[in-house]
DOMARDO-188254 format. One record per residue: residue number from 1; residue in three letters; y, x negated, z negated of N, C-alpha, C in turn. Coordinates in steps of 0.02 Angstrom, whole numbers. Each point is the difference from the previous one (the first is absolute). Layout:
marse k:NUM r:ALA ny:Y nx:X nz:Z cay:Y cax:X caz:Z cy:Y cx:X cz:Z
...
END
This chain:
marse k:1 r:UNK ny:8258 nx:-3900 nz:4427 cay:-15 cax:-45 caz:-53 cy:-72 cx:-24 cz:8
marse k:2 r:UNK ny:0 nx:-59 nz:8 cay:-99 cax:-19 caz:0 cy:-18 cx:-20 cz:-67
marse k:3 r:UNK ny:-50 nx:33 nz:-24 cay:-31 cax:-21 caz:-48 cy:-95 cx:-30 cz:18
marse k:4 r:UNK ny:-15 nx:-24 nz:-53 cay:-70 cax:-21 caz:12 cy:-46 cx:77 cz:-63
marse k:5 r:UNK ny:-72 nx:-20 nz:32 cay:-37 cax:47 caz:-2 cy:-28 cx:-49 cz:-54
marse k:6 r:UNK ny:-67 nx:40 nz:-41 cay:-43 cax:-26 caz:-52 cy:-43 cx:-39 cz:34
marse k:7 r:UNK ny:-10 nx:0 nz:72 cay:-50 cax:-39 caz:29 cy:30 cx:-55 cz:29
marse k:8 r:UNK ny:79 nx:-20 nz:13 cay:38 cax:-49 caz:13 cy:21 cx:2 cz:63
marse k:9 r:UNK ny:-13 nx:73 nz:24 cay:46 cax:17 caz:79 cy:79 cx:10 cz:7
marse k:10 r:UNK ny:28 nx:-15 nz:41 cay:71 cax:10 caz:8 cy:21 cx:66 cz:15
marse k:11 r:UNK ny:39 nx:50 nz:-20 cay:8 cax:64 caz:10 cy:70 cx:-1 cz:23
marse k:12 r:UNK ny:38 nx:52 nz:50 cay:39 cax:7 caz:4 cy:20 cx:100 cz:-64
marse k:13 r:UNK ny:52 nx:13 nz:-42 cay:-6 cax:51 caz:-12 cy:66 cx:28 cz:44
marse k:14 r:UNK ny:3 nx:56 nz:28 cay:61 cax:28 caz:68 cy:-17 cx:69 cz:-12
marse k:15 r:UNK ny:-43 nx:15 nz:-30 cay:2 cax:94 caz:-9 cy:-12 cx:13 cz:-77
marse k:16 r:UNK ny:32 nx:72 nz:-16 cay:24 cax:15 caz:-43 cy:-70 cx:58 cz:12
marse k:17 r:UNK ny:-71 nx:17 nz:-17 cay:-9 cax:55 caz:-12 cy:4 cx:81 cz:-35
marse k:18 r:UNK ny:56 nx:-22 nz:-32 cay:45 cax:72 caz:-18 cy:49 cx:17 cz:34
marse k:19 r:UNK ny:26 nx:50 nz:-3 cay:-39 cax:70 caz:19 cy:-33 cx:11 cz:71
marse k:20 r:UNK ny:-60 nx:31 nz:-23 cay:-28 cax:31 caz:59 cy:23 cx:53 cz:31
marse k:21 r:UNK ny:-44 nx:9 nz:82 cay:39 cax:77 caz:24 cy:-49 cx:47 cz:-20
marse k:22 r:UNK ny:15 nx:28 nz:-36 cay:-29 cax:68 caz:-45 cy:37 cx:67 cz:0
marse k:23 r:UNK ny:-43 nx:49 nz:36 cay:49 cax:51 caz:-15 cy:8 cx:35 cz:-54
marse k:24 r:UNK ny:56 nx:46 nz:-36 cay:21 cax:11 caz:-48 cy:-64 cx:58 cz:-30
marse k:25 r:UNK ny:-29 nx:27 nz:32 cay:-58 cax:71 caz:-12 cy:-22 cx:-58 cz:-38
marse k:26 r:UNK ny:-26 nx:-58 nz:42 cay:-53 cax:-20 caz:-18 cy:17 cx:-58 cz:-85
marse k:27 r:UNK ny:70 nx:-9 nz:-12 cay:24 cax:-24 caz:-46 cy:-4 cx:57 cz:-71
marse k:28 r:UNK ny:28 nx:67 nz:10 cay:0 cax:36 caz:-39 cy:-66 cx:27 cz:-24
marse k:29 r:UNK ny:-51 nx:-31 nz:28 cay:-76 cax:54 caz:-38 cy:-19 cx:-52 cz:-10
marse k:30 r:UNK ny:22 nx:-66 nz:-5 cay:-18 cax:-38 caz:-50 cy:-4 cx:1 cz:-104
marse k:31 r:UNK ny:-54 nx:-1 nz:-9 cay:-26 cax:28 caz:-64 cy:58 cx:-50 cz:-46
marse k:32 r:UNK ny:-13 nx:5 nz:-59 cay:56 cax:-53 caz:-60 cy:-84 cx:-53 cz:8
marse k:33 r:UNK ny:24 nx:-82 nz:-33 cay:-40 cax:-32 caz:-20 cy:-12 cx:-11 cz:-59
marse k:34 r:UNK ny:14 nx:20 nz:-63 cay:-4 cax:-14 caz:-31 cy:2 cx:52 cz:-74
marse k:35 r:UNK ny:34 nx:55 nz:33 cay:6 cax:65 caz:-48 cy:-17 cx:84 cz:42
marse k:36 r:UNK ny:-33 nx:32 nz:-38 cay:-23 cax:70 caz:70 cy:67 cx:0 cz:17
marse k:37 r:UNK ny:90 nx:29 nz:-51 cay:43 cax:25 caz:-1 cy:42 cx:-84 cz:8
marse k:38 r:UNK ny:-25 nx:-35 nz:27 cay:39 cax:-69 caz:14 cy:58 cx:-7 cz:56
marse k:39 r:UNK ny:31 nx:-25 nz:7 cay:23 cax:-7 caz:68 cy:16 cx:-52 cz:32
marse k:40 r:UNK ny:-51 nx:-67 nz:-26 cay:-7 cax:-33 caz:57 cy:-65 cx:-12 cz:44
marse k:41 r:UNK ny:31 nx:-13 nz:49 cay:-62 cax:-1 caz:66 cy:-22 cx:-55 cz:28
marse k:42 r:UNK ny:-26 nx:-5 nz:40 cay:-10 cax:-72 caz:52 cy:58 cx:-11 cz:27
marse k:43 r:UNK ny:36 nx:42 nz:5 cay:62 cax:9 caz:65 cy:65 cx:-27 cz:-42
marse k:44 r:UNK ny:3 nx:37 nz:-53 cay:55 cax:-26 caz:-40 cy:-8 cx:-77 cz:-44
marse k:45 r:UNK ny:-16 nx:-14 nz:-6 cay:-30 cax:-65 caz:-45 cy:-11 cx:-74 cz:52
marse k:46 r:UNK ny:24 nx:-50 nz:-31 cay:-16 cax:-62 caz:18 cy:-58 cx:-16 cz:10
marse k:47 r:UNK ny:-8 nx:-41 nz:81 cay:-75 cax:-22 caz:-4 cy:-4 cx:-58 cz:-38
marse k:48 r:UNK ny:-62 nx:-22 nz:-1 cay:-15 cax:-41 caz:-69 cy:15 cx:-79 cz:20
marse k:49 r:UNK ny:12 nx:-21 nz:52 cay:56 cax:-50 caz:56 cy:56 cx:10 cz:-33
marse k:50 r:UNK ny:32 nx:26 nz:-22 cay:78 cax:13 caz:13 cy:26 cx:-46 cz:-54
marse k:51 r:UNK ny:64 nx:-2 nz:15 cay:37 cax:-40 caz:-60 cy:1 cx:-70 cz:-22
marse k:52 r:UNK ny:-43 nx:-37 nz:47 cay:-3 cax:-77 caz:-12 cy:75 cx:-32 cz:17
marse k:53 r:UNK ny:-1 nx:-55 nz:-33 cay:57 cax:-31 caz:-1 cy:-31 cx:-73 cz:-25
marse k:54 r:UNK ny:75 nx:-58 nz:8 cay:-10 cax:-79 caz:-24 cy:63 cx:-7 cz:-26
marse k:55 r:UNK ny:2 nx:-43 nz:-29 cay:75 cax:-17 caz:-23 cy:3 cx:-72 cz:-34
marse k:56 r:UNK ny:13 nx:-49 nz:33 cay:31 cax:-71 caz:-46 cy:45 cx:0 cz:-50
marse k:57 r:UNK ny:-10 nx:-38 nz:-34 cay:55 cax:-3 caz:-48 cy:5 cx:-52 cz:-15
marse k:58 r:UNK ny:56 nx:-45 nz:-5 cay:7 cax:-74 caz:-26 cy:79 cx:7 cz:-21
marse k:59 r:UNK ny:4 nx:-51 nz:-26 cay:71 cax:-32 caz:-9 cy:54 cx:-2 cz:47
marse k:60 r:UNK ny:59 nx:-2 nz:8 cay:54 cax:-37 caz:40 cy:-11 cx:-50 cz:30
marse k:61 r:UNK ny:-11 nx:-45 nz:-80 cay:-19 cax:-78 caz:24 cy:-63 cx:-5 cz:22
marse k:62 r:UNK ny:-54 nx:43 nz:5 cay:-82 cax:-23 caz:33 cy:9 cx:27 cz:79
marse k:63 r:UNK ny:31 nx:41 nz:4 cay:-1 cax:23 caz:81 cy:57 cx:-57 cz:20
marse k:64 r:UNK ny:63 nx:-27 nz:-22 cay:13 cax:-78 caz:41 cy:-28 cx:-30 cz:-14
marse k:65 r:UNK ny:-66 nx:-22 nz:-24 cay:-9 cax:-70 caz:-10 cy:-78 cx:19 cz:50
marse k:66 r:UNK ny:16 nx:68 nz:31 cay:-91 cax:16 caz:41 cy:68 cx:4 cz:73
marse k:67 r:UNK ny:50 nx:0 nz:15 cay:40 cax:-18 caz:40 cy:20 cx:79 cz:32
marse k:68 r:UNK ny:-1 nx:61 nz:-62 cay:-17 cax:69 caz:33 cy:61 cx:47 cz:-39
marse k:69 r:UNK ny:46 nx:52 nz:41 cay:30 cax:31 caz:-14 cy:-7 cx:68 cz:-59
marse k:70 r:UNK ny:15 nx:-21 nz:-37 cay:-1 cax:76 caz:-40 cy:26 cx:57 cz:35
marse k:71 r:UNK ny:-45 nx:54 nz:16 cay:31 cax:64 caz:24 cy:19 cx:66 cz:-72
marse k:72 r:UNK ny:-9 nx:-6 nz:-34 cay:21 cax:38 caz:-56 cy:-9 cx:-17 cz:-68
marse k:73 r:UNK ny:43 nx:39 nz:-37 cay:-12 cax:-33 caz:-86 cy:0 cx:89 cz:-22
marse k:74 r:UNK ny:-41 nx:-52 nz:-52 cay:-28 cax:76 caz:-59 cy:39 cx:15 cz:-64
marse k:75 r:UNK ny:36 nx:24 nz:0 cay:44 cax:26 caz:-60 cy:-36 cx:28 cz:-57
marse k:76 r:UNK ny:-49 nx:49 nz:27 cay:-40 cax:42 caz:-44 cy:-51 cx:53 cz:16
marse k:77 r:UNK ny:-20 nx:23 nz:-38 cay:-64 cax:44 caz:18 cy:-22 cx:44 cz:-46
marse k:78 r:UNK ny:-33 nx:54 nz:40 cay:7 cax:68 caz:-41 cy:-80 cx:8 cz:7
marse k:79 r:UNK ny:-47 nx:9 nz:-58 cay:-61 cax:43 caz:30 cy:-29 cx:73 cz:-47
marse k:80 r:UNK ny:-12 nx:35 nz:66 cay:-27 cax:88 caz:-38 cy:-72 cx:0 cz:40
marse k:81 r:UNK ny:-30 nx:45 nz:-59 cay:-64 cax:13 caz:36 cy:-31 cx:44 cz:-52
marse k:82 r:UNK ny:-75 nx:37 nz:43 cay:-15 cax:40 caz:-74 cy:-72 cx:-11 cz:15
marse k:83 r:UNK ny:-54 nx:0 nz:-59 cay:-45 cax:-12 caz:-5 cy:-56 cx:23 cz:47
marse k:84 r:UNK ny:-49 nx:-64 nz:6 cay:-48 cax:0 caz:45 cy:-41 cx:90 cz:6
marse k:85 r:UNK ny:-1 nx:14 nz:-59 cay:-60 cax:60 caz:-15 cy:44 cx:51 cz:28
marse k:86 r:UNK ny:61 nx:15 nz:35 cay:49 cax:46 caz:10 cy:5 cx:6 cz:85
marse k:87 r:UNK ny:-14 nx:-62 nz:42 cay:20 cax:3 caz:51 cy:-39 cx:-61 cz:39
marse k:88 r:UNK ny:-54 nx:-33 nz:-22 cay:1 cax:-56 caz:12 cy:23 cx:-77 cz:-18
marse k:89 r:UNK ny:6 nx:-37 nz:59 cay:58 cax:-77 caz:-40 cy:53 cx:2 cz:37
marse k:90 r:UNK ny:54 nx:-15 nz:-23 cay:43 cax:-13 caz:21 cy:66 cx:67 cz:34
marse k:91 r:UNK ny:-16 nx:52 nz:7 cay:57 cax:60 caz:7 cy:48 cx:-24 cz:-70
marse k:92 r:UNK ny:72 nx:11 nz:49 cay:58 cax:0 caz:-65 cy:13 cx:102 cz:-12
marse k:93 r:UNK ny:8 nx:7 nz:-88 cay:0 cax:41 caz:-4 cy:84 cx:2 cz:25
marse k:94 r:UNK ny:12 nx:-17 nz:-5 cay:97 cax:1 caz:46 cy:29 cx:-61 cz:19
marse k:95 r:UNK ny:46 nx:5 nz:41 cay:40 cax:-56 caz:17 cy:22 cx:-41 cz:-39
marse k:96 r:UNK ny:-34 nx:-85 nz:12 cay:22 cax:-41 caz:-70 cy:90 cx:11 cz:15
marse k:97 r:UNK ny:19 nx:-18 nz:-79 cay:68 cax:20 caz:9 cy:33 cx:-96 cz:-19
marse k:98 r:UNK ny:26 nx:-29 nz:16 cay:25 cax:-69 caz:-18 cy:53 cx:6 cz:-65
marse k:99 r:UNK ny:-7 nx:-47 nz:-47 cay:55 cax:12 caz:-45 cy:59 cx:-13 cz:39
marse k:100 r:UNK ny:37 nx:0 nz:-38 cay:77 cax:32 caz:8 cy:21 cx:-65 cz:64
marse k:101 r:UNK ny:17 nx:-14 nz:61 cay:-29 cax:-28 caz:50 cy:82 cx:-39 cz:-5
marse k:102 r:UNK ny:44 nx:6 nz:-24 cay:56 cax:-38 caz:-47 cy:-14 cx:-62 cz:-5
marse k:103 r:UNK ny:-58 nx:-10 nz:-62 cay:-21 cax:-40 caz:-33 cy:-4 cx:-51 cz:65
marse k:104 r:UNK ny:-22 nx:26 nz:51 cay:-43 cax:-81 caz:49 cy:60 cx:1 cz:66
marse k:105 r:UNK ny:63 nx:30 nz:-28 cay:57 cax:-32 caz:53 cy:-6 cx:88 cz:55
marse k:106 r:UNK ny:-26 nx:27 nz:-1 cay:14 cax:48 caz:87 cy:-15 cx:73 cz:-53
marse k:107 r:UNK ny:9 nx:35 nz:50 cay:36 cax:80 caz:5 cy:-85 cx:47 cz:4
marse k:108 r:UNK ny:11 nx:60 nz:-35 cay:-74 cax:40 caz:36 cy:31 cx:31 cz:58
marse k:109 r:UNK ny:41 nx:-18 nz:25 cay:5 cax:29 caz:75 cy:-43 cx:-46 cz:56
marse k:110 r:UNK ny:-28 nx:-79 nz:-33 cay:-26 cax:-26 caz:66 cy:-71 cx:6 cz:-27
marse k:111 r:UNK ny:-19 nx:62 nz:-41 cay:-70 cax:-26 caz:0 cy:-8 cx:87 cz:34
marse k:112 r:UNK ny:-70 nx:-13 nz:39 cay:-8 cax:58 caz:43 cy:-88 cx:41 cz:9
END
């Protein structure tokens, strides 16, 4: 994927720097970050990179009239999460769950 830089260079991105080769000794005497009796680490936890995403959204009719295929439609959407002072931003305290997935035509067998 090439993206541009803040200074207006062309980047190619082709590596994934997670995970490193680390050996496990050296994974397990890793201290908690955040609690003495914590248990997360550097090792277990997202680097602060992670998780970006894009997503368009238009109409039916605005993607033909931009001459461009719709690759999916949105039925619906579920969101969980638990407060900043608990974990940071953004950890879900569980798997969002979708209402009753009926409602938008398909089965919870295709959601995965």
């Amino acid at each position: 994927m090439r993206y541009r830089t803040a200074k207006k260079a062309t980047r190619l991105f082709a590596t994934d720097e997670h995970p490193r080769d680390t050996p496990r000794e050296k994974l397990a005497a890793l201290r908690p970050a955040f609690k003495a009796d914590g248990v997360v680490t550097a090792a277990n936890s997202s680097g602060i990179n992670d998780g970006a995403a894009a997503l368009v959204m238009m109409t039916r009719q605005q993607a033909e009239q931009r001459g461009l295929t719709p690759r999916m439609r949105i039925r619906g959407w579920a969101v969980a999460g638990c407060g900043a002072e608990i974990m940071g931003f953004g950890p879900l305290s569980r798997y969002p769950t979708p209402d009753e997935p009926s409602q938008y035509g398909c089965s919870r067998h295709r959601f995965n």
